[in-house]
N, C-alpha and C positions, 0 to 999 in steps of 0.2 A: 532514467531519472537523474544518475549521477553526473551523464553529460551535457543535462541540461541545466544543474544545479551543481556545478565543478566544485562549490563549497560543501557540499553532503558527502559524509564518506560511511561507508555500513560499517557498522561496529561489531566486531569479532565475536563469532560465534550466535550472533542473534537473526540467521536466514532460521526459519520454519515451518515445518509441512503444520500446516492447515485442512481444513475438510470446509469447505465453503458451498454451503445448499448442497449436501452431497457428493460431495465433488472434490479431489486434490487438490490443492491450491498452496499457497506459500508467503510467508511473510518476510519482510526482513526489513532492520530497526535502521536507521541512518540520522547521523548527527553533524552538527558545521554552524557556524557564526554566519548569522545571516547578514547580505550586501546592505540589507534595506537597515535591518533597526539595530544590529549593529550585537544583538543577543544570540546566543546558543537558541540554536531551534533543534528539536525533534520530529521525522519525520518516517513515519508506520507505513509501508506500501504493504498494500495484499495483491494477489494475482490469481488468477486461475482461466484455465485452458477453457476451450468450447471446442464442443465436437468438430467446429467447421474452421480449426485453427487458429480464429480469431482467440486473444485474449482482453479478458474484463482487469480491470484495476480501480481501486480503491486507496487515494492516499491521505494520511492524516497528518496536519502539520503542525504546530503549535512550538511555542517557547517553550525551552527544559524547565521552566519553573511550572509548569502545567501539562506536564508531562503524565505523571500520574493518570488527574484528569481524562486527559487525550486516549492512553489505553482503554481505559475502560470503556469510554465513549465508545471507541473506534471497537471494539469488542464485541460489545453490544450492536452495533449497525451490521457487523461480517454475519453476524448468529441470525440474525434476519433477515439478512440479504437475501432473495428469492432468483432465482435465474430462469430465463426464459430458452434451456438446452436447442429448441427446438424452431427457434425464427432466423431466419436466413440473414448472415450479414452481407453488405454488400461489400463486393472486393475493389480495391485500390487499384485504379489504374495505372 
């Protein structure tokens, strides 16, 4: 995420285990002046593993002035999130 977005840096201390549909998974909070509009953005990545290696993500982005906001939202979607453990992903060639 960070090498694609050189302006986000994760902000100390805010990586966290998560339980996502059962499951470990892990947050962590990332901040930076966005290229485009020129404001402080916030940006929430979730993660978590699948049996077949593959990993699922979740990222939520928004201005720091709606940051609040953006948690909860973004909160609300992880708790709901449903995962499909058991359908095969295909591998990269």
């Amino acid at each position: 995420m960070t090498s694609s977005n050189n302006y986000l840096n994760v902000l100390s201390g805010s990586v966290r285990s998560e339980v996502i549909d059962g499951a470990q998974g892990y947050s962590v909070l990332m901040s930076g002046i966005s290229p485009v509009t020129g404001e402080e953005e916030r940006a929430m990545l979730y993660t978590r593993g699948l049996p077949d290696n593959h990993v699922i993500y979740m990222v939520c982005i928004a201005p720091s002035r709606f940051s609040s906001v953006m948690d909860q939202t973004c909160s609300r979607m992880m708790r709901t999130l449903q995962v499909n453990d058991a359908v095969a992903h295909p591998r990269n060639p």
